[in-house]
C-alpha positions as CSV (number, residue, x, y, z in Angstrom):
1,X,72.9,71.0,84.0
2,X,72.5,68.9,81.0
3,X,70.2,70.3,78.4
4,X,68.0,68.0,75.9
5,X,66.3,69.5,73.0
6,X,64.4,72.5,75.1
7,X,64.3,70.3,78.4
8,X,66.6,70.8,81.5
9,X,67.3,68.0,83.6
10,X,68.8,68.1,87.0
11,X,70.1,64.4,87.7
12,X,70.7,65.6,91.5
13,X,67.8,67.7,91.8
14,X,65.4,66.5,94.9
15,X,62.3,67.1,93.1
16,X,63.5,64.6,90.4
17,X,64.9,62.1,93.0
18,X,60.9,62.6,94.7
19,X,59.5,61.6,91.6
20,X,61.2,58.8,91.0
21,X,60.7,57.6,94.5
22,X,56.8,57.9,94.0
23,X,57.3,55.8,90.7
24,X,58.4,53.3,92.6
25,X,55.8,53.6,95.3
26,X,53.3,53.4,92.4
27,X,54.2,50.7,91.1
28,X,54.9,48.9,94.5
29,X,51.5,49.4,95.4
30,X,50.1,48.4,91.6
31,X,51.5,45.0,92.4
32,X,51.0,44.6,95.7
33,X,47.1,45.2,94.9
34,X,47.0,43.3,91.7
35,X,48.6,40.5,93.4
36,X,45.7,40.9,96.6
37,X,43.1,41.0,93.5
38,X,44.6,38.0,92.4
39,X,44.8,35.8,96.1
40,X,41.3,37.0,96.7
41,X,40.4,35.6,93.0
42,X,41.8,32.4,93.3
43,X,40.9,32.0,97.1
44,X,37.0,33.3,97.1
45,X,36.5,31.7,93.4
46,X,33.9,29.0,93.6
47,X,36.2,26.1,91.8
48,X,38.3,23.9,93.8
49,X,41.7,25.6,92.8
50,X,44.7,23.4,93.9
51,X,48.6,23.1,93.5
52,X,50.2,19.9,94.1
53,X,54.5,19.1,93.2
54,X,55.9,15.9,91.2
55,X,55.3,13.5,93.7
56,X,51.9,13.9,94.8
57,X,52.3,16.9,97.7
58,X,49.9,19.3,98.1
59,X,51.2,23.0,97.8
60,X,48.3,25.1,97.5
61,X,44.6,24.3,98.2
62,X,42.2,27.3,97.8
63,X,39.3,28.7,100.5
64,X,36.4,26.6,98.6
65,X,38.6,23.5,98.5
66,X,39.0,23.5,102.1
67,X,35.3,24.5,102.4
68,X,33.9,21.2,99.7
69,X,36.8,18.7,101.4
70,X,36.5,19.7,105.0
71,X,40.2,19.8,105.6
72,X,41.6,23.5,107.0
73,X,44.9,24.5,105.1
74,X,47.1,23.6,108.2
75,X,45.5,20.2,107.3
76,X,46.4,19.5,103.9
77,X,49.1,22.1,103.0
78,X,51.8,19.5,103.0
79,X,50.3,15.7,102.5
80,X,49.7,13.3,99.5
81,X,47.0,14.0,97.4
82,X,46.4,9.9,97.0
83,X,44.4,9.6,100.9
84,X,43.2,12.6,101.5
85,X,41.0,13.8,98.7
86,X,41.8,11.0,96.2
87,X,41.0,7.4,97.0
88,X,43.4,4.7,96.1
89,X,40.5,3.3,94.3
90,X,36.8,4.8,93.1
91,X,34.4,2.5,93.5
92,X,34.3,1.7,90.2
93,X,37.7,-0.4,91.0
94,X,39.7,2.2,89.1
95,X,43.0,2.3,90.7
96,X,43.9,6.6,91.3
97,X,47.9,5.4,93.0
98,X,49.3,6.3,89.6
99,X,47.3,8.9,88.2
100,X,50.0,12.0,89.2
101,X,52.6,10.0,86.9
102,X,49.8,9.7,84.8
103,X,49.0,13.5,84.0
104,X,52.7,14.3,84.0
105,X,53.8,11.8,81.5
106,X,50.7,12.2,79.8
107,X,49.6,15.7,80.4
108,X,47.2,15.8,76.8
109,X,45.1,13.1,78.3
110,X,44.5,14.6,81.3
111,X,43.8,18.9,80.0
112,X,40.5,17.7,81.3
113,X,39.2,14.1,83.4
114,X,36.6,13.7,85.9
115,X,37.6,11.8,89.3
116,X,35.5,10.6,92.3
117,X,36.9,12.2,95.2
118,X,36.6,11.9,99.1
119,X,36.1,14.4,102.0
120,X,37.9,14.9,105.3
121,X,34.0,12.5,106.3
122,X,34.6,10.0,103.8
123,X,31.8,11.4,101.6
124,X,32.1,10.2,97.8
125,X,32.3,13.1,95.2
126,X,32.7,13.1,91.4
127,X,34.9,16.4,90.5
128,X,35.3,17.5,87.0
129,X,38.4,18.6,86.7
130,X,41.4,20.7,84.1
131,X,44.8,20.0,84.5
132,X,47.9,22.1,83.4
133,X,51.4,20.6,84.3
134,X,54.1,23.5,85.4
135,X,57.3,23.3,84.5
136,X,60.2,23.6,86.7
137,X,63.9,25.6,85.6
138,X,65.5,22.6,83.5
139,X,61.4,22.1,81.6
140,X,60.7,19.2,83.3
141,X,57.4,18.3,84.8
142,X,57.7,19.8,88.4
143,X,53.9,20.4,89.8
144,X,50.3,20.5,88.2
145,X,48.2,23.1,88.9
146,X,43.8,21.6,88.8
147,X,41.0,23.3,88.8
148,X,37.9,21.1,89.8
149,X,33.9,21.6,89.8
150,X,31.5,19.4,91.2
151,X,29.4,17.7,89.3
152,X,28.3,15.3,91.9
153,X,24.4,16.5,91.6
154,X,24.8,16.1,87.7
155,X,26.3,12.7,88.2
156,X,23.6,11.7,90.6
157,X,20.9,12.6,88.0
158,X,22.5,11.3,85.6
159,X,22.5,7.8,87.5
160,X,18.7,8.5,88.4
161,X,18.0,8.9,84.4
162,X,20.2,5.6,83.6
163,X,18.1,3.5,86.2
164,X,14.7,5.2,84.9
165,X,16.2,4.1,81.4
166,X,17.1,0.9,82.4
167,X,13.8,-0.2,84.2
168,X,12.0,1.4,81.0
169,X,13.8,-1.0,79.0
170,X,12.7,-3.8,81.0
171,X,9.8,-2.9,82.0
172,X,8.9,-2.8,77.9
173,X,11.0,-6.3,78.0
174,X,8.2,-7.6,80.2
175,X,5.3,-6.2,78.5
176,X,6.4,-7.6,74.9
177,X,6.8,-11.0,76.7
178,X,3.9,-11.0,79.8
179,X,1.1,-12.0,77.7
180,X,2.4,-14.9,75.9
181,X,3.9,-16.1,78.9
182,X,1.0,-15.8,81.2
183,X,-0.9,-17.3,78.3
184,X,1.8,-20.3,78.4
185,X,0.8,-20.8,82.4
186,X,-2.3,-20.1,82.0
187,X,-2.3,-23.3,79.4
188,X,-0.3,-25.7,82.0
189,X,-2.2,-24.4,85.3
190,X,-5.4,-24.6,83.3
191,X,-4.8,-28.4,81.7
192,X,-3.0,-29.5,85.5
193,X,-6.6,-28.4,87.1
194,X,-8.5,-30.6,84.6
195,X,-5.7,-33.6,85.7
196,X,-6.9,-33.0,89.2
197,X,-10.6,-32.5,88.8
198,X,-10.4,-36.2,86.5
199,X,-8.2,-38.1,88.4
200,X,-8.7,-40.9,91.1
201,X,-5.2,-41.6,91.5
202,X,-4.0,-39.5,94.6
203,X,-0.5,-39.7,93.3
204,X,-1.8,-38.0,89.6
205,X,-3.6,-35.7,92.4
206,X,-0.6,-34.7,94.2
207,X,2.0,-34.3,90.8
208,X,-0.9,-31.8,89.6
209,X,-1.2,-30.1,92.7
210,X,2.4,-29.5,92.2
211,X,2.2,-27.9,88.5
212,X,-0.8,-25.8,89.8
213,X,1.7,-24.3,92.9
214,X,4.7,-23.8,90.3
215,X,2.3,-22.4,87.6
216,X,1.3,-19.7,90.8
217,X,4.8,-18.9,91.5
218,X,5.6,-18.6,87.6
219,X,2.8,-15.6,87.2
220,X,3.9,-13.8,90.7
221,X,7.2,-13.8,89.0
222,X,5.6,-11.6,85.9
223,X,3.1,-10.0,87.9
224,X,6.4,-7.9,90.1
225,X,8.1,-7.8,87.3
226,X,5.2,-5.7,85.4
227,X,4.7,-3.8,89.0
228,X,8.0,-3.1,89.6
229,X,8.0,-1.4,85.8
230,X,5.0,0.3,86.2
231,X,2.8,-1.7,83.4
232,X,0.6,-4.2,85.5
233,X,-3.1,-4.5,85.4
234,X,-5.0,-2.8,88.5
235,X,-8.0,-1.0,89.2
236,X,-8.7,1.5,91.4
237,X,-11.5,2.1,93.7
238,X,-12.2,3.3,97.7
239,X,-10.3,1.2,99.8
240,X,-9.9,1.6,103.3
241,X,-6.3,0.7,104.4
242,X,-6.3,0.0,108.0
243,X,-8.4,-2.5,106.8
244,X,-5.4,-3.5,104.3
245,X,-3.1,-3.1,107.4
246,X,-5.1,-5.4,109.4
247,X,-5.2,-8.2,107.0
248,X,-1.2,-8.0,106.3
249,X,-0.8,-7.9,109.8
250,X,-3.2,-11.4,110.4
251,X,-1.2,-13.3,107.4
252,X,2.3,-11.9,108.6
253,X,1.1,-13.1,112.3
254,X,-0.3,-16.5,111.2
255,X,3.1,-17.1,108.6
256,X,6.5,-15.8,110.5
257,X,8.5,-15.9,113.3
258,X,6.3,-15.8,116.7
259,X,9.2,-14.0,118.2
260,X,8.6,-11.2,116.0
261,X,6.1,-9.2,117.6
262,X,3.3,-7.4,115.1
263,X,2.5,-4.2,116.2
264,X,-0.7,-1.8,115.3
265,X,-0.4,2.5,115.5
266,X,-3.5,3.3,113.3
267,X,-4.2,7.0,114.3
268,X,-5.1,8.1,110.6
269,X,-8.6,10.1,111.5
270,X,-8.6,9.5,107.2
271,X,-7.5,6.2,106.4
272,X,-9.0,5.9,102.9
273,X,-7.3,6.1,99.2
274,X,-8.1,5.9,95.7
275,X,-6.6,2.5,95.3
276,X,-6.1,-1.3,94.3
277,X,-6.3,-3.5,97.8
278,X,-4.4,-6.7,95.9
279,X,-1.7,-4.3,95.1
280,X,-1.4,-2.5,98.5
281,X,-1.5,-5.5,100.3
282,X,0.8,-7.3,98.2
283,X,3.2,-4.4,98.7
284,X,3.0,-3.9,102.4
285,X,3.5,-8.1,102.9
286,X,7.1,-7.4,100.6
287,X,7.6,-4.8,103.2
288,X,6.7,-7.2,105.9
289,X,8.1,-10.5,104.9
290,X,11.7,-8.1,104.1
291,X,11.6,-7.1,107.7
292,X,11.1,-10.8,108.8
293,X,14.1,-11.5,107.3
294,X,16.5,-9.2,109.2
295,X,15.3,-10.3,112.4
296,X,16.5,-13.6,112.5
297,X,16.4,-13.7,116.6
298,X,12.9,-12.3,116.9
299,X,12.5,-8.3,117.3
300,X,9.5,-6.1,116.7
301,X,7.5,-5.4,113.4
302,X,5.7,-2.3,113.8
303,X,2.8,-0.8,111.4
304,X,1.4,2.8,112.1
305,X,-0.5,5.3,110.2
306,X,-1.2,9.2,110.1
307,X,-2.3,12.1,108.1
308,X,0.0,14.8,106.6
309,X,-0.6,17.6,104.3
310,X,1.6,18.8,101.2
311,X,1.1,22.5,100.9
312,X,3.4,22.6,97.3
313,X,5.2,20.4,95.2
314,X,7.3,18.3,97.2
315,X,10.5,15.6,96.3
316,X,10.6,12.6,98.2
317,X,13.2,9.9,97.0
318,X,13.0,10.5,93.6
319,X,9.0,11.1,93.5
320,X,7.6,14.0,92.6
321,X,4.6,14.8,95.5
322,X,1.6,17.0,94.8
323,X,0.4,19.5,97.2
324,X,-2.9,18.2,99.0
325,X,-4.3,15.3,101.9
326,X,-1.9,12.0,101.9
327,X,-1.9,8.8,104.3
328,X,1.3,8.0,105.7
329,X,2.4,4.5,106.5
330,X,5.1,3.4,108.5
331,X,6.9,0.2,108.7
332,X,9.4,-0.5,110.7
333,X,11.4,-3.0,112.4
334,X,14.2,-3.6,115.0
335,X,16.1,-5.9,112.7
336,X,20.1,-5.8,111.1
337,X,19.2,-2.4,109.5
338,X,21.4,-1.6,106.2
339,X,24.3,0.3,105.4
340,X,24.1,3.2,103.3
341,X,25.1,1.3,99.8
342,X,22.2,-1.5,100.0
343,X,20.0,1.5,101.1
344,X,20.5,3.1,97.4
345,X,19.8,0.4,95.9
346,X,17.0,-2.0,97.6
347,X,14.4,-0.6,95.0
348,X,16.6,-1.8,92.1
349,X,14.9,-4.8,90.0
350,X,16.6,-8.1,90.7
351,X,19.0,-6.5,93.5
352,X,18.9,-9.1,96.6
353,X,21.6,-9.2,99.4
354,X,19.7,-12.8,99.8
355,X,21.7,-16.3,99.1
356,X,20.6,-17.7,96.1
357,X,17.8,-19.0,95.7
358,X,16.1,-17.2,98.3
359,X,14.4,-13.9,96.4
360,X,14.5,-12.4,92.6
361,X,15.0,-9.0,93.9
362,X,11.7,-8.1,92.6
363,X,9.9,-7.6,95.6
364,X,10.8,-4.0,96.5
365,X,10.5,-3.1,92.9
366,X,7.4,-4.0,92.8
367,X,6.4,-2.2,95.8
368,X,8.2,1.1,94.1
369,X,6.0,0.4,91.1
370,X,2.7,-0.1,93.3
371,X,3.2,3.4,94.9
372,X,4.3,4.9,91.8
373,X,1.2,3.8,90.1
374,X,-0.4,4.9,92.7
375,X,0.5,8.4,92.4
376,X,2.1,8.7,95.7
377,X,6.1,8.0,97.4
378,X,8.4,5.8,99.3
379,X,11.3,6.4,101.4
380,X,13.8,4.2,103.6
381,X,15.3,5.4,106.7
382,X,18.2,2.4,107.7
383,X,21.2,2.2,109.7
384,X,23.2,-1.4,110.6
385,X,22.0,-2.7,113.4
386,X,19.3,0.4,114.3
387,X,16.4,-1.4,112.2
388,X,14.7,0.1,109.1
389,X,11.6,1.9,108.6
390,X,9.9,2.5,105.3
391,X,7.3,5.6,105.1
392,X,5.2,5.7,102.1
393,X,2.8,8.5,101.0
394,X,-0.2,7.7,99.4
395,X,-2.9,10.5,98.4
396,X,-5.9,10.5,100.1
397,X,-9.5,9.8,98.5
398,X,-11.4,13.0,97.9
399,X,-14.8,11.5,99.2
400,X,-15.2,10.9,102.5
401,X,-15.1,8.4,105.3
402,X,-14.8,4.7,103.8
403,X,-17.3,2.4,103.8
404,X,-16.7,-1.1,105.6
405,X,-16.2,-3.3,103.7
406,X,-19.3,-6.1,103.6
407,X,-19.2,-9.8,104.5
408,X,-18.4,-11.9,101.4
409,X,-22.1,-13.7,100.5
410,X,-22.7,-17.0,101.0
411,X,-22.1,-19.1,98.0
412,X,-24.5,-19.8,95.8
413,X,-25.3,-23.0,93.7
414,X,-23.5,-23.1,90.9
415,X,-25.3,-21.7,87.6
416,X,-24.8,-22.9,84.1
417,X,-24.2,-20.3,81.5
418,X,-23.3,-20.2,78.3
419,X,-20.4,-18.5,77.5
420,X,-18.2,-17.2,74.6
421,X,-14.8,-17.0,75.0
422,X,-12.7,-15.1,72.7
423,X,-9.0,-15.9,72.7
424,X,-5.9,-16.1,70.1
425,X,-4.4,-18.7,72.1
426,X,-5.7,-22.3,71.2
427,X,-4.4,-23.8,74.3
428,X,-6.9,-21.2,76.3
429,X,-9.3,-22.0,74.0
430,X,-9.4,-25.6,74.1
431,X,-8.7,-25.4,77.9
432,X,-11.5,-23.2,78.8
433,X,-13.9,-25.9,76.9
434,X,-13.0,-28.3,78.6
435,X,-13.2,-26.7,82.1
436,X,-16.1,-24.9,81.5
437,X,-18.1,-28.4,80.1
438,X,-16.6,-29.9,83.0
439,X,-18.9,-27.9,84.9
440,X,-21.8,-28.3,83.2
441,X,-21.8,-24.8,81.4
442,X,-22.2,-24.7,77.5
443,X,-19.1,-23.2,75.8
444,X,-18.3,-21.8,72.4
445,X,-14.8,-20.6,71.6
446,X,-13.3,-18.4,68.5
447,X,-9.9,-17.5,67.9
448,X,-10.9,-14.4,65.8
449,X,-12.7,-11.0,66.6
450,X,-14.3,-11.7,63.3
451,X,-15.4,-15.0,64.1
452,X,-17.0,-14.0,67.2
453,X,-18.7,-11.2,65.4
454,X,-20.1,-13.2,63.4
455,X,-21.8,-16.0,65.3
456,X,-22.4,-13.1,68.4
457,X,-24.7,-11.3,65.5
458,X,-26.5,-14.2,65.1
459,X,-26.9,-15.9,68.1
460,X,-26.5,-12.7,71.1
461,X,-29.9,-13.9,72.7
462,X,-28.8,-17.3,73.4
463,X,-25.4,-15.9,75.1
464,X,-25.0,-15.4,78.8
465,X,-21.4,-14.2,79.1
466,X,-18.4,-13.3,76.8
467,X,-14.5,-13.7,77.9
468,X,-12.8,-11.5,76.0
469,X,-9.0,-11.3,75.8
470,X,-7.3,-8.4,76.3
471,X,-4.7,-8.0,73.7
472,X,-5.5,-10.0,69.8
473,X,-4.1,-9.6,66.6
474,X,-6.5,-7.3,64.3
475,X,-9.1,-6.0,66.8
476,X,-8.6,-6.4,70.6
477,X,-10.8,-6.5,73.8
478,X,-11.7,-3.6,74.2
479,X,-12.5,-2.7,70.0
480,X,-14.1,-6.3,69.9
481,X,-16.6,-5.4,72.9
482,X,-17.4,-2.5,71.1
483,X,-18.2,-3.5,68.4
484,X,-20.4,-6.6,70.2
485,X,-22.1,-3.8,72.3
486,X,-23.3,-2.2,69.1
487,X,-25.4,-5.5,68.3
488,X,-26.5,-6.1,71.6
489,X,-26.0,-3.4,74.3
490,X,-26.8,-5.1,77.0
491,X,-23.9,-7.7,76.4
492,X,-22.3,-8.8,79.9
493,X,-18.4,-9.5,79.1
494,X,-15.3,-10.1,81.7
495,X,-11.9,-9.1,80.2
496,X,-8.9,-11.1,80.8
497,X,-5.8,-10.5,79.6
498,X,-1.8,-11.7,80.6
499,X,-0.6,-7.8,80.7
500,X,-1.8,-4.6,80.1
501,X,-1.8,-1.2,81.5
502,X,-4.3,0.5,84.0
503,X,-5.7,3.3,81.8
504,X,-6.7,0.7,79.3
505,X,-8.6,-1.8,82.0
506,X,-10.3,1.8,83.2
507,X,-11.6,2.5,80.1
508,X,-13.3,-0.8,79.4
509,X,-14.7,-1.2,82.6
510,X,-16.0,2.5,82.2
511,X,-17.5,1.8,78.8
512,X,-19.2,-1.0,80.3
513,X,-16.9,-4.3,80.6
514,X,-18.2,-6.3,84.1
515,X,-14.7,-6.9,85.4
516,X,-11.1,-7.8,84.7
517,X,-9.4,-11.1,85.5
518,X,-5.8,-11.0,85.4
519,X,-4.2,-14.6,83.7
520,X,-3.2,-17.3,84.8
521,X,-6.6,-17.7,86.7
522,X,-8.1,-20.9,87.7
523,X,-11.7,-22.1,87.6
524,X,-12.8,-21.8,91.0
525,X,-11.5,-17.9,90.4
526,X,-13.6,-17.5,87.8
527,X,-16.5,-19.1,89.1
528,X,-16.3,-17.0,92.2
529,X,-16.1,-13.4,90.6
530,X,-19.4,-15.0,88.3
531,X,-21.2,-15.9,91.2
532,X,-20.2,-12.5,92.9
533,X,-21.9,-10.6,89.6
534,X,-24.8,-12.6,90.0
535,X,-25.2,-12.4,93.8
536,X,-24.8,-8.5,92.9
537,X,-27.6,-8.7,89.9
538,X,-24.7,-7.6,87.4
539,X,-25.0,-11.2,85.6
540,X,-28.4,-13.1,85.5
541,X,-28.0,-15.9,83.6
542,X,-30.6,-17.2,81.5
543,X,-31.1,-21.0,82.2
């Protein structure tokens, strides 16, 4: 017995040997359940948790690793990193072969780096990731232990907010510049139509028919271009889109391939919108004219319509759907189909996977923008060689059936008017004179809202019509036909104007502007909307 202080110990005693022995159980089991604590941390946690040695092998790959990569642990346990859940290259061109040197060489650079990464399915992910290089006995770099979230939703909206950045920027680009250019055409259209209404010479005739048809081409250019960015000129009204449909279908028929065959499914019992028809149709023949294109052989072209109903707020693409009534539209064709990186990206401005020359890549843009404006959404369903089919959504007008549309009247004998026109442009000025004189009307021009004031004040009684540009230095359209309303409220104007936005062409024509032309516009454009206000008893001119 060996005594210490007041305490006798017993080194051979079996109760002290038992004690010990359940020490050791103790701590046996402490471990044993910290270190189950710890497996189940790292294997349930919801981070991609992953071990990997000096060259590139993988050693440990956690539960939700397997689960985001698709590979089982019998899979991966074992094989390079680079081919499996690392690309040799991100699409970017970034080349991923040297990157485990890289982090070991370099660990600082690399305590955090975000990667694109593949699946066992060849998906693409973007994985943000932290890095810590282990050491092995002798302190050299022996493995690296990562830890890795996806981020692949944040990268995608973070691309989605780029592109909406990006087509703001141009879509401001083409605002600032839309109404001097189409001012410019409108200039050179305007002066090649008074060539071909003067000239005997057929050669003169034909060399101004051809400014006339590259003037035409110039303003479809701006006209997608302001579409696509969500800033061009329409109106809306009650439009009946079978109608629309039917039309589209009638130019596509008369225009491409016969061995495309047009088909018709209109079984929308409610085929009418709050719309623009120009718009509409210029968007579904974009749609039309795409699908003429992959079908080189022939194939079919199929148009059908339904209803549908939105009970909450719904995504599609990347609109933003309101519960209620829409139309749905289907296009779809039996043509070369696209793989799934031209699909993400056909509504880009200026992409085209056309040879040059053939296509701005402004077409689809514009038919995003038109259904955008439109308050309604487009999606694309492709596959290569399956064909594509494009569905839009467009809300349904609140009043009921559609009205069918009326015969265009006969033409009338031309009237003579006199007219004010408005403009800051001299070129439109001058050409207007001289186009409107040419047909016998009586013209007076001012390149001020002050100027036009002034003789309006004056001389209102003796004026038939007033063409007011849009956007003026000072006082524009729609502040200069206010102000002319005050002295004579009865004034009959029509606004043109090279650009600007459909909330400001409502508000004129709701405070009592006849119509909107949209520049470049020719004579015989002009002339026809007139004799359409006049055949309506809007415009009753005086002599």
């Amino acid at each position: 017995m060996i005594k210490e202080g007041n305490l006798q110990v017993f080194p051979s005693s079996p109760v002290i040997a038992s004690a010990q022995a359940m020490d050791s159980n103790q701590v046996y089991e402490a471990l044993r359940k910290s270190e189950e604590r710890y497996r189940e941390l790292v294997a349930h946690a919801n981070s991609i948790i992953m071990r990997y040695d000096r060259n590139g092998r993988i050693t440990f790959f956690n539960e939700y690793a397997q689960q985001l990569f698709g590979y089982s642990e019998e899979e991966i346990i074992g094989r390079h990193l680079i081919g499996t859940i690392v690309p040799a290259s991100e699409t970017s061109g970034r080349d991923l072969r040297k990157l485990i040197d890289h982090i070991c060489n370099h660990p600082q650079e690399h305590r955090y780096n975000i990667n694109e990464n593949i699946t066992k399915c060849g998906k693409r992910v973007w994985i943000a990731w932290t890095n810590k290089v282990i050491s092995d006995e002798k302190g050299l770099p022996g493995g690296i232990l990562s830890i890795g979230t996806d981020i692949t939703k944040q990268r995608l909206l973070e691309e989605e907010l780029r592109q909406a950045q990006k087509m703001q920027a141009i879509g401001e680009l083409a605002g600032g510049i839309a109404h001097d250019f189409n001012n410019m055409i409108h200039g050179i259209s305007g002066y090649a139509e008074v060539i071909q209404k003067i000239s005997r010479d057929p050669l003169i005739s034909e060399y101004s028919h051809h400014i006339l048809t590259t003037a035409r081409h110039a303003a479809e250019l701006t006209r997608q271009l302001l579409t696509f960015a969500r800033k061009g000129n329409y109106q809306l009204k009650e439009c009946n889109t079978h109608e629309i449909i039917r039309d589209v279908s009638a130019m596509l028929g008369r225009t491409i391939d016969r061995r495309i065959c047009i088909e018709q499914q209109l079984e929308a019992s409610c085929p009418c919108i709050i719309g623009d028809p120009a718009q509409l149709k210029s968007a579904l023949l974009n749609i039309g004219i795409n699908a003429k294109d992959a079908m080189p052989n022939g194939g079919t072209l199929r148009f059908t319509s339904a209803n549908s109903s939105m009970k909450k707020v719904s995504t599609i693409a990347d609109f933003e759907v309101q519960p209620g009534r829409y139309l749905v539209i289907e296009i779809s064709d039996s043509g070369t189909g696209m793989p799934p990186e031209v699909c993400r990206r056909i509504f880009e401005p200026f992409f085209t996977t056309k040879e040059s020359g053939r296509g701005a890549g402004l077409g689809l843009a514009a038919v995003h923008g038109t259904i955008h404006l439109h308050k309604g959404a487009i999606q694309c369903h492709s596959h290569e060689g399956e064909g594509s089919c494009f569905k839009l959504f467009l809300p349904i007008a609140e009043a009921g059936t559609c009205k069918q549309s009326k015969p265009p009247a006969a033409p009338l004998k031309e009237r003579k008017l006199r007219i004010m026109v408005v403009d800051d442009e001299a070129i439109v000025r001058s050409y207007s004179k001289a186009i409107f004189e040419m047909h016998g009307h009586r013209v007076e021009t001012f390149a001020t809202a002050e100027q036009a004031i002034t003789y309006y004040r004056r001389y209102c009684d003796n004026v038939d019509l007033v063409l007011l540009d849009m956007i003026m230095p000072g006082m524009d359209g729609q502040e200069l036909f206010a102000f002319l309303k005050r002295i004579n409220p009865n004034i009959k104007a029509i606004l043109s104007t090279g650009y600007s936005v459909d909330s400001k062409v409502q508000e004129v024509i709701a405070e009592g502007v006849l119509d909107c032309i949209q520049k470049p516009f020719t004579y015989d454009r002009l002339s026809k909307k007139i004799e359409e206000m006049i055949a309506s008893g809007q415009l009753a001119p005086s002599s």
